[in-house]
C-alpha positions as CSV (number, residue, x, y, z in Angstrom):
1,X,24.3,22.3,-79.9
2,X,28.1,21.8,-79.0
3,X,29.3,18.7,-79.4
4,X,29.7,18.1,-75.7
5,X,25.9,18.4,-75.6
6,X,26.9,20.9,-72.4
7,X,24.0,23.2,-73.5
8,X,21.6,24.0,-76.6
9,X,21.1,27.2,-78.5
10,X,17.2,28.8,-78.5
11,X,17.1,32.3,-80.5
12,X,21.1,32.7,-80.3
13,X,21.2,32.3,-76.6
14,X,22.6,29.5,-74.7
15,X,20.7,27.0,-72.4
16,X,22.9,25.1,-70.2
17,X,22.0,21.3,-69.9
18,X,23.0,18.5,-68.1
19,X,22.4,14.8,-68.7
20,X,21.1,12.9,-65.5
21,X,19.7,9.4,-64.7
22,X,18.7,8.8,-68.1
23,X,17.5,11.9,-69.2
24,X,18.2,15.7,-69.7
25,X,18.3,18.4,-67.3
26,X,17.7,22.2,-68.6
27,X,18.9,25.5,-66.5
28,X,16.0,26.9,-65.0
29,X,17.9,30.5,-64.8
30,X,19.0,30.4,-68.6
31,X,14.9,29.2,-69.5
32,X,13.8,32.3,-67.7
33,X,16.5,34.5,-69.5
34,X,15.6,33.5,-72.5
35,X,11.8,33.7,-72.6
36,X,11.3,36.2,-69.7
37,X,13.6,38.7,-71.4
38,X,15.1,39.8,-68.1
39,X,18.6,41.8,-67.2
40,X,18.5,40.3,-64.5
41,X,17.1,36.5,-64.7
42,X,18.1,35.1,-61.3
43,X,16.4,38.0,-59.6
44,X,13.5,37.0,-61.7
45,X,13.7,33.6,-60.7
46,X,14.1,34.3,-57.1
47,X,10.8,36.7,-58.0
48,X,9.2,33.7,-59.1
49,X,9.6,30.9,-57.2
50,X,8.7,33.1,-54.2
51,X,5.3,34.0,-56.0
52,X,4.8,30.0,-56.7
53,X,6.6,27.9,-54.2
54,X,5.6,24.8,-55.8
55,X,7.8,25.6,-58.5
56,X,10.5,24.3,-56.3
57,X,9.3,21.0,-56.4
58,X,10.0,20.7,-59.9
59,X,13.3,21.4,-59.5
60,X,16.8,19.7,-59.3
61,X,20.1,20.7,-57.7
62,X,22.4,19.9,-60.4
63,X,26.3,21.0,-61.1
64,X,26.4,23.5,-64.0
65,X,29.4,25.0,-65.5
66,X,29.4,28.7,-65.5
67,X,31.0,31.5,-67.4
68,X,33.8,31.4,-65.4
69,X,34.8,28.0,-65.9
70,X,33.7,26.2,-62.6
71,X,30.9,24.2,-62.4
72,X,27.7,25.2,-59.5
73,X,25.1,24.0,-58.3
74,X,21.9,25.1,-60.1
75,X,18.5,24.7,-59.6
76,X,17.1,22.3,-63.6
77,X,13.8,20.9,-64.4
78,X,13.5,17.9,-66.8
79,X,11.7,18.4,-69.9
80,X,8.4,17.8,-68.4
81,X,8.8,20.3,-65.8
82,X,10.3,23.0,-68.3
83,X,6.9,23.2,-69.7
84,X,5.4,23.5,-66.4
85,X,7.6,26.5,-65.9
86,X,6.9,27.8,-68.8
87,X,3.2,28.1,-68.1
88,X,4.4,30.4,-65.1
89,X,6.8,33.2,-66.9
90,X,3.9,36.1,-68.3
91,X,5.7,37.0,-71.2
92,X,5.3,37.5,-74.9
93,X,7.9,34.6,-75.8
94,X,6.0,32.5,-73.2
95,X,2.7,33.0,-75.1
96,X,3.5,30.9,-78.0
97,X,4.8,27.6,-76.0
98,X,1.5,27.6,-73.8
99,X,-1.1,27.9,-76.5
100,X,1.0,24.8,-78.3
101,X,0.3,23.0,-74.9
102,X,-3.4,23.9,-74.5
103,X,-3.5,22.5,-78.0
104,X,-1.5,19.6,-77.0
105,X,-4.1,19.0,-74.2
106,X,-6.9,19.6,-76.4
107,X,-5.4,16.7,-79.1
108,X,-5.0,14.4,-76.2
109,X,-8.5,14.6,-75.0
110,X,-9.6,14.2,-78.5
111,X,-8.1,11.0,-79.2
112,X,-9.4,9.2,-76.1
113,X,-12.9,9.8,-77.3
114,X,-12.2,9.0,-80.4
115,X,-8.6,6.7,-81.2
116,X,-8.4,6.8,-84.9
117,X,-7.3,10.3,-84.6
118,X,-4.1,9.1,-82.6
119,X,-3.4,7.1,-85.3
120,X,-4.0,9.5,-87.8
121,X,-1.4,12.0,-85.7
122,X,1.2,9.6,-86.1
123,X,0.9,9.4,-89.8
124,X,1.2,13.4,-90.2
125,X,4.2,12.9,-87.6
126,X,6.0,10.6,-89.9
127,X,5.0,11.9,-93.1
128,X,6.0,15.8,-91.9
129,X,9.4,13.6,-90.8
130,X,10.0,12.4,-94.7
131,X,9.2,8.8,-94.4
132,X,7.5,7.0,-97.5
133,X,3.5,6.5,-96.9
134,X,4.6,2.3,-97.4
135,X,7.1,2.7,-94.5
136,X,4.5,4.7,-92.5
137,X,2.2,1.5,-92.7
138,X,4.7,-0.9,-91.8
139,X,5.4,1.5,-88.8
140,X,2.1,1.9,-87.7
141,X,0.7,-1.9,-88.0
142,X,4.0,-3.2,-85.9
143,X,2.7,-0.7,-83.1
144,X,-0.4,-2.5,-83.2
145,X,1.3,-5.8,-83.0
146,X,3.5,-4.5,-80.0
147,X,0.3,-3.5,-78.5
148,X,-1.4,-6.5,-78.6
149,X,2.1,-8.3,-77.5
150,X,2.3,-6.1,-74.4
151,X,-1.4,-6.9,-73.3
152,X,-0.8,-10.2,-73.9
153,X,2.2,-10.2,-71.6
154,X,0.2,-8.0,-68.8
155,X,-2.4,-11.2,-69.2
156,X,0.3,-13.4,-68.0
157,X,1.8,-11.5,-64.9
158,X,4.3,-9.5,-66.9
159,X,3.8,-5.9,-64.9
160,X,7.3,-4.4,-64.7
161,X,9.2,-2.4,-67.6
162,X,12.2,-3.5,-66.8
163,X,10.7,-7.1,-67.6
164,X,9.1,-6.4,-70.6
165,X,12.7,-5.5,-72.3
166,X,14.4,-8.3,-70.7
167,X,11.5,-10.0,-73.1
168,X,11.6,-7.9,-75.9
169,X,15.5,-8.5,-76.0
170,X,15.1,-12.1,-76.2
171,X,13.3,-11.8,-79.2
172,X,15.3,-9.1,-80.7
173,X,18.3,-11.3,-80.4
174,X,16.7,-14.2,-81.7
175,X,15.1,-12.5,-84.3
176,X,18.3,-10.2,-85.2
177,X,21.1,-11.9,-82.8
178,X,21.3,-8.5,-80.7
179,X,19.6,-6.9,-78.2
180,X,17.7,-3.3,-78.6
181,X,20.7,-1.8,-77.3
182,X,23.2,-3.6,-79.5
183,X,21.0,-2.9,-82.3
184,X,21.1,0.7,-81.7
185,X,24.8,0.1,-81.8
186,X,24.9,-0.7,-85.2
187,X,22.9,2.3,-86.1
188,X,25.1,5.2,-84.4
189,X,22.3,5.9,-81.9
190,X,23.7,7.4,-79.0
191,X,22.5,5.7,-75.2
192,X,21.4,9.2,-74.4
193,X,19.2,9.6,-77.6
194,X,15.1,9.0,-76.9
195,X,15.3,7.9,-80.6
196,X,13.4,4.8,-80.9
197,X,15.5,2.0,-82.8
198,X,12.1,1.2,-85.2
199,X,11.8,4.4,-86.1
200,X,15.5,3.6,-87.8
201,X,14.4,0.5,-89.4
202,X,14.2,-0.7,-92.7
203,X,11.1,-2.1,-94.3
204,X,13.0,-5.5,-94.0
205,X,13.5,-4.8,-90.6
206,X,10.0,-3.6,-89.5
207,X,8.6,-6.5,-91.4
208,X,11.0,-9.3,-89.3
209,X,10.5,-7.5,-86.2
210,X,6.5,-7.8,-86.2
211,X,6.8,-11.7,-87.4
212,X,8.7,-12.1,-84.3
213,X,6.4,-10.1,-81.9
214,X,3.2,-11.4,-83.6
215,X,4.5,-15.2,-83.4
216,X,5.1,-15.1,-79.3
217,X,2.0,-13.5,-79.4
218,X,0.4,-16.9,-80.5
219,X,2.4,-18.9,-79.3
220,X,1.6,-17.3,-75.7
221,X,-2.2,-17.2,-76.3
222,X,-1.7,-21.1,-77.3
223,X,0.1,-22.0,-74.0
224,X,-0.8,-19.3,-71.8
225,X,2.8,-19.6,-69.7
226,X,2.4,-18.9,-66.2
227,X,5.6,-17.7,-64.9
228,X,8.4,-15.1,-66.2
229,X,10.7,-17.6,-66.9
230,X,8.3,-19.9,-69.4
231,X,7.6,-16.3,-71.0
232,X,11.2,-16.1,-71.7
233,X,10.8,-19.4,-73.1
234,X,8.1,-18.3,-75.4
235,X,9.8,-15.1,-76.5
236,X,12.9,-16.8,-77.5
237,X,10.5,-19.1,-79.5
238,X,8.8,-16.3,-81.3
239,X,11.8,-14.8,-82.4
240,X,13.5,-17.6,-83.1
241,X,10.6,-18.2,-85.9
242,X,11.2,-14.3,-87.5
243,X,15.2,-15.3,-87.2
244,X,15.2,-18.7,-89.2
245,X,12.8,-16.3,-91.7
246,X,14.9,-13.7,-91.8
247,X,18.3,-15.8,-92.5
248,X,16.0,-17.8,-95.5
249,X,15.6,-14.1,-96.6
250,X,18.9,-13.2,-96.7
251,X,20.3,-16.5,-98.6
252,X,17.7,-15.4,-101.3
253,X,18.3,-12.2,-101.4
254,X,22.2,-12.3,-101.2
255,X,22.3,-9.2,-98.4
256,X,21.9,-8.7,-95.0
257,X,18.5,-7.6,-93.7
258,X,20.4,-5.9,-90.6
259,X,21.3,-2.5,-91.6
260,X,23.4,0.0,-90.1
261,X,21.6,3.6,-91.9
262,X,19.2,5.2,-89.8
263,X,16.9,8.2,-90.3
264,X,19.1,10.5,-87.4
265,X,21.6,10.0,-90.6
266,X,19.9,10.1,-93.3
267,X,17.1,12.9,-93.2
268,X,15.8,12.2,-96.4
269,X,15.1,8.5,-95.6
270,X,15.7,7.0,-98.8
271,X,17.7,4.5,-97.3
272,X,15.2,3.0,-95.4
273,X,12.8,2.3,-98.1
């Protein structure tokens, strides 16, 4: 990858990328070149998309800089639709991507009948990652926390995304004194980066971030608050409880519990044990 993230390398050759309304964009010509094999990969995709029209609903008209310099527009798929395309290019290279997502599919299906193997994916996930089994546990009982936090906000009228981080930043900064987004900040992860800020966390951290979501869980079942504005209220409370905590910490332990390492950093994770 270039530090311009303009494009990322797959078996030596290029594929040119673009970054657009929040997430990446891939070259659907450079995709084909590289797993169809062809001289002549624009043909091919002309070839293509002909065969499968729908194709072209999967597809973006983005500008692309070429190889001379000036930038075009190109027809990119998202990463969601780079797999769809995929499925469609009968090739040798191709092979190995769609068996990993009829496995995929197969996992998937697997886990709704039966839910303790999703959480027993997530544990490989981490543990193939480097993270220590304690960390792992932390991880994995905060999502159940979150979980039960999200349903309890669904319960009171919370429906939106967009509202559930306005409430998950008011206990972040009450908890921490920063939002997600300042907190990610603080840890050198880029806006553009899917990396989620727990996954960065410390055990201290983790620990002070589920006292905060597991408190204005209570404290929401307690007064059931009817409107987004008294579950603001409660979410402020809730953290406010993990931020008095994690200051009392702090005095004790003569450190800050906020930390600025991350695992993007630090691949062998020591530092967040």
């Amino acid at each position: 990858m270039n530090k311009n993230n303009k494009f990322i390398i797959f078996e030596s050759k290029q594929i040119r990328r673009v970054w657009h309304k929040g997430e990446w964009f891939f070259s659907v010509v450079d995709i084909v070149e590289v797993l169809a094999e062809s001289i002549s990969p624009r043909q091919y995709w002309g070839v293509l998309k002909g065969r499968e029209p729908q194709l072209l609903t999967i597809c973006l008209q983005l500008k692309l800089e070429s190889s001379d310099g000036k930038k075009y527009s190109t027809d990119c798929v998202n990463l969601k639709n780079a797999f769809r395309l995929i499925q469609s290019i009968p090739s040798k290279k191709a092979e190995p991507f769609k068996m990993w997502l009829a496995q995929v599919g197969k996992d998937r299906i697997d886990e709704i009948e039966n839910p303790e193997l999703a959480q027993e994916r997530m544990k490989q996930i981490y543990e193939q990652k480097g993270y220590p089994k304690d960390w792992i546990d932390k991880r994995l009982r905060g999502m159940a926390i979150r979980q039960n936090l999200t349903d309890e906000w669904k319960k009171r009228g919370v429906e939106t995304q967009n509202d559930f981080a306005i409430l998950t930043a008011e206990i972040s900064k009450a908890t921490f004194g920063m939002t997600p987004s300042e907190y990610k900040k603080i840890k050198n992860i880029s806006s553009k980066s899917k990396a989620n800020l727990r996954d960065n966390m410390t055990d201290l951290e983790l620990i002070f971030s589920m006292l905060g979501e597991r408190v204005t869980t209570e404290i929401s079942q307690e007064e059931k608050p009817d409107t987004f504005v008294k579950n603001k209220k409660v979410a402020k409370r809730g953290g406010g409880v993990a931020g008095k905590a994690r200051k009392n910490a702090e005095k004790e332990i003569g450190k800050s519990v906020i930390s600025k390492n991350n695992y993007l950093g630090n691949k062998k994770i020591k530092k967040l044990k």
